[in-house]
N, C-alpha and C positions, 0 to 999 in steps of 0.2 A: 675744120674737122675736130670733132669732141670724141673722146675712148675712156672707158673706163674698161679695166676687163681684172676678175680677180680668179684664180685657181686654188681652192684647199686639198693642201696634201698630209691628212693627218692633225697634226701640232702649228702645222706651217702653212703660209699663203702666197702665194706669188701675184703679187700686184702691179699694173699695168695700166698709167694715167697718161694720156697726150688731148692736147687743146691746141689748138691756131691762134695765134696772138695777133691783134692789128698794133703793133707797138707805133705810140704816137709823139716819143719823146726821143732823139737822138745823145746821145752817152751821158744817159742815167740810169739806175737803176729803177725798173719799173715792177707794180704787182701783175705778174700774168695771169690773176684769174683762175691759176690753180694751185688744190692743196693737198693734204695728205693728212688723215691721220693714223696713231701710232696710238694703240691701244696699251692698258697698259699694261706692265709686266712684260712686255713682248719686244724681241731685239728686231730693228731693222735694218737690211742693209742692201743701200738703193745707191741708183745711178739715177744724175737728172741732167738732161741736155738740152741744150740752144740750138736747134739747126738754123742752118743757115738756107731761107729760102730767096726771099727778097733783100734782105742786108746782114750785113756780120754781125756774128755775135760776138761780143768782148768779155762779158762776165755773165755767170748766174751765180743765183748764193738763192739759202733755205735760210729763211728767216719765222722768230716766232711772234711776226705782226704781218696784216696786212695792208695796215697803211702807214707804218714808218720804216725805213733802212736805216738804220746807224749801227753803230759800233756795238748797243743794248739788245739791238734786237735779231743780228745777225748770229746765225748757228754755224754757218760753213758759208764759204766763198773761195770760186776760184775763178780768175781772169787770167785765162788762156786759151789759144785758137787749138783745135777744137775744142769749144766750149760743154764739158763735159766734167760730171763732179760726182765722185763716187764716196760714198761715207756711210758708218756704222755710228745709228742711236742706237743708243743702250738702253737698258730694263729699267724703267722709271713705275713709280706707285700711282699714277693715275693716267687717262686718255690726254693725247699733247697735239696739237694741229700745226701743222708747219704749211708756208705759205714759200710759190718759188717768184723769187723777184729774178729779170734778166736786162743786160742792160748790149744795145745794141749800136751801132758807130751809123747808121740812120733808122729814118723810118721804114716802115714796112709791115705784110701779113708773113709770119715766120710760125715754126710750131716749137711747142717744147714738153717735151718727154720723160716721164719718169718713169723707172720701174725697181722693182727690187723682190726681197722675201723675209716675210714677217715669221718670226719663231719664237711661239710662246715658252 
């Protein structure tokens, strides 16, 4: 299952991303396929989570790549059960795409979710 759903409220947006992940690498960090972006001038502050359908989730992190993880490219990261990672970008001068990696202890189809609220 794929969602996007956006609401404007004035200045502000409420934004609403989930995708199903068939994760095919057991504890690494994988791209899930989905992203976000962050317009600019504009604060956001989101929440992204791992459920747990078919296997656990150990970590996700918001990275500003979507084919490398390291130390360069990672923006936030948390590895903790419930895998869930709540964080404030800040008002930057141009549009910025963030990408969510999650890394899960096996394979499996899992979803992962993001939402939050954009305010220019």
């Amino acid at each position: 299952m794929n969602s996007c759903f956006t609401k404007q409220y004035g200045k502000s947006s409420f934004i609403s991303k989930e995708k199903g992940v068939d994760i095919q690498v057991a504890n690494e960090y994988v791209y899930t396929g989905l992203s976000f972006t962050v317009p600019k001038n504009t604060l956001f502050i989101f929440t992204a989570r791992a459920d747990y359908n078919t296997s656990e989730s150990v970590g996700i992190s918001i990275a500003g790549s979507d084919l490398n993880h390291n130390i360069s490219t990672i923006v936030v990261n948390s590895e903790k059960y419930p895998t869930v990672l709540t964080h404030v970008l800040d008002r930057v001068s141009e549009d910025i795409t963030y990408y969510i990696w999650a890394k899960y202890k096996s394979k499996g189809n899992n979803r992962i979710v993001i939402y939050g609220l954009q305010m220019k």
